[in-house]
C-alpha positions as CSV (number, residue, x, y, z in Angstrom):
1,X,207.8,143.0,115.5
2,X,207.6,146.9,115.4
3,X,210.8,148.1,118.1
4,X,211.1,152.1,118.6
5,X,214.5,152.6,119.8
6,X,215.0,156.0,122.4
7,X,218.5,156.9,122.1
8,X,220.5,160.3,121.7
9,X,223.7,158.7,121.0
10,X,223.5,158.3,116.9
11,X,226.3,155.8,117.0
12,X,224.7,153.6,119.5
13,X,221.0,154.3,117.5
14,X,222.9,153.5,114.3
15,X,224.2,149.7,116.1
16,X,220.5,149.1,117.7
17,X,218.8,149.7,113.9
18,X,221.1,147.9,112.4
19,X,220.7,144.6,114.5
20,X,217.0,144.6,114.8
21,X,217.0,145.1,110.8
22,X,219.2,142.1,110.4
23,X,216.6,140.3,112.8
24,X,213.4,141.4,110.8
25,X,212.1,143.9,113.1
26,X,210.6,146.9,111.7
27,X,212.3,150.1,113.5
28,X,211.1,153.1,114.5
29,X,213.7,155.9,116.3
30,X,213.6,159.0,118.2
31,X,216.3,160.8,119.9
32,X,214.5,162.4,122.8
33,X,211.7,160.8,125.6
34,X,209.2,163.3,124.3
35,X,209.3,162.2,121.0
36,X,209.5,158.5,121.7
37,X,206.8,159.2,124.4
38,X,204.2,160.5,121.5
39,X,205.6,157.6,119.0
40,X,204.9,154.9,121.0
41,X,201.3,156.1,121.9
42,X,200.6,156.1,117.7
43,X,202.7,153.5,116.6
44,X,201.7,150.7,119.4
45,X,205.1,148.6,118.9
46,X,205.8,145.7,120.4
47,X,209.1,146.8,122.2
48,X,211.1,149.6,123.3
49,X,214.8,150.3,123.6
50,X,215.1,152.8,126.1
51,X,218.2,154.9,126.7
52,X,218.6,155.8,130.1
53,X,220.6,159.2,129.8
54,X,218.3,161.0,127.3
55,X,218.5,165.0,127.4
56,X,215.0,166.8,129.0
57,X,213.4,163.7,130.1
58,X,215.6,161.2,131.1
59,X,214.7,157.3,130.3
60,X,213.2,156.3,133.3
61,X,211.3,159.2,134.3
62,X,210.0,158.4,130.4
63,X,209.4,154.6,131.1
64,X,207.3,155.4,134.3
65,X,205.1,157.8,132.0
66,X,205.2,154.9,129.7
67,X,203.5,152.7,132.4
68,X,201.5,154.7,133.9
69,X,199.3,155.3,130.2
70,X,196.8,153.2,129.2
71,X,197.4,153.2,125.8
72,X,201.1,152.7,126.5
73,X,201.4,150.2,129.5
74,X,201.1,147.1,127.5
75,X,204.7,147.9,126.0
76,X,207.7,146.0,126.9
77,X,210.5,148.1,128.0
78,X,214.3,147.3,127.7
79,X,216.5,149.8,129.1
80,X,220.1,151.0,127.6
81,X,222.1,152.1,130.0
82,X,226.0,152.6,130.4
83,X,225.6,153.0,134.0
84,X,225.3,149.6,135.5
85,X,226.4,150.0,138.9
86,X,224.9,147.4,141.6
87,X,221.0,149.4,142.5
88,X,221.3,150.3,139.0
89,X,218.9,147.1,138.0
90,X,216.4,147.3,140.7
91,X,215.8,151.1,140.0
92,X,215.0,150.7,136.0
93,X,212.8,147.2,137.0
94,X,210.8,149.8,139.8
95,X,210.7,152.2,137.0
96,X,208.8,149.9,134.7
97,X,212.0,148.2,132.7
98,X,211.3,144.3,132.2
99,X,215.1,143.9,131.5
100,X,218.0,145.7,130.7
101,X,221.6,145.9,128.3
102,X,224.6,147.6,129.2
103,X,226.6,150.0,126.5
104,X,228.6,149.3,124.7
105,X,225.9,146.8,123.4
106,X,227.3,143.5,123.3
107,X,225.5,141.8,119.8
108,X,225.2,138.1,121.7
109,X,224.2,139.5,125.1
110,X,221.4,142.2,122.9
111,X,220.4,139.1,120.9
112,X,219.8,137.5,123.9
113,X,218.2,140.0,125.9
114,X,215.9,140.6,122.5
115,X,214.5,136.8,122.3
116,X,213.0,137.1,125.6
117,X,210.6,139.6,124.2
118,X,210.0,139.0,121.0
């Protein structure tokens, strides 16, 4: 499956690449919403790993764009976020998230997460 992967952070891009390339997904990466925004319109993947705190465009103001496309609302969304405080769930799910995976990414809890959608 084609995964773009929307994260600032080139550590935590660097982890996320590395386990979906170990899993046989082909990876695409940006590191801004813009960017990931215009990828995901003409690459079509299958999944997206969206950072939540992203500079300009934060990740769910960028998954509700997402959503709100036609040519983009089809995509699976799975939000990265190191701020999982209790709300913190319903607000990426009302923004357009199907699921989501705390930092620092936890390789059984992101394999898990990652055979629900692929």
């Amino acid at each position: 499956m084609k995964v773009l992967v929307i994260e600032d952070n080139p550590t935590n891009m660097k982890l996320a690449v590395e386990i979906l390339s170990l899993q046989g997904h082909e990876v695409l990466q940006a590191d801004e919403a813009e960017t990931g925004l215009e990828m995901a319109a003409l690459e079509q993947p299958g999944l997206i790993l969206m950072d939540i705190q992203l500079p300009g465009i934060d990740g769910l103001t960028a998954t509700k764009r997402l959503k709100g496309d036609s040519r983009t609302s089809h995509i699976r969304v799975i939000a990265l976020t190191a701020f999982a405080m209790k709300g913190d769930e319903e607000k990426m799910i009302q923004a357009g998230c199907d699921a989501y995976v705390s930092k620092p990414i936890r390789y059984k809890e992101f394999l898990e997460t990652l055979k629900r959608f692929t």
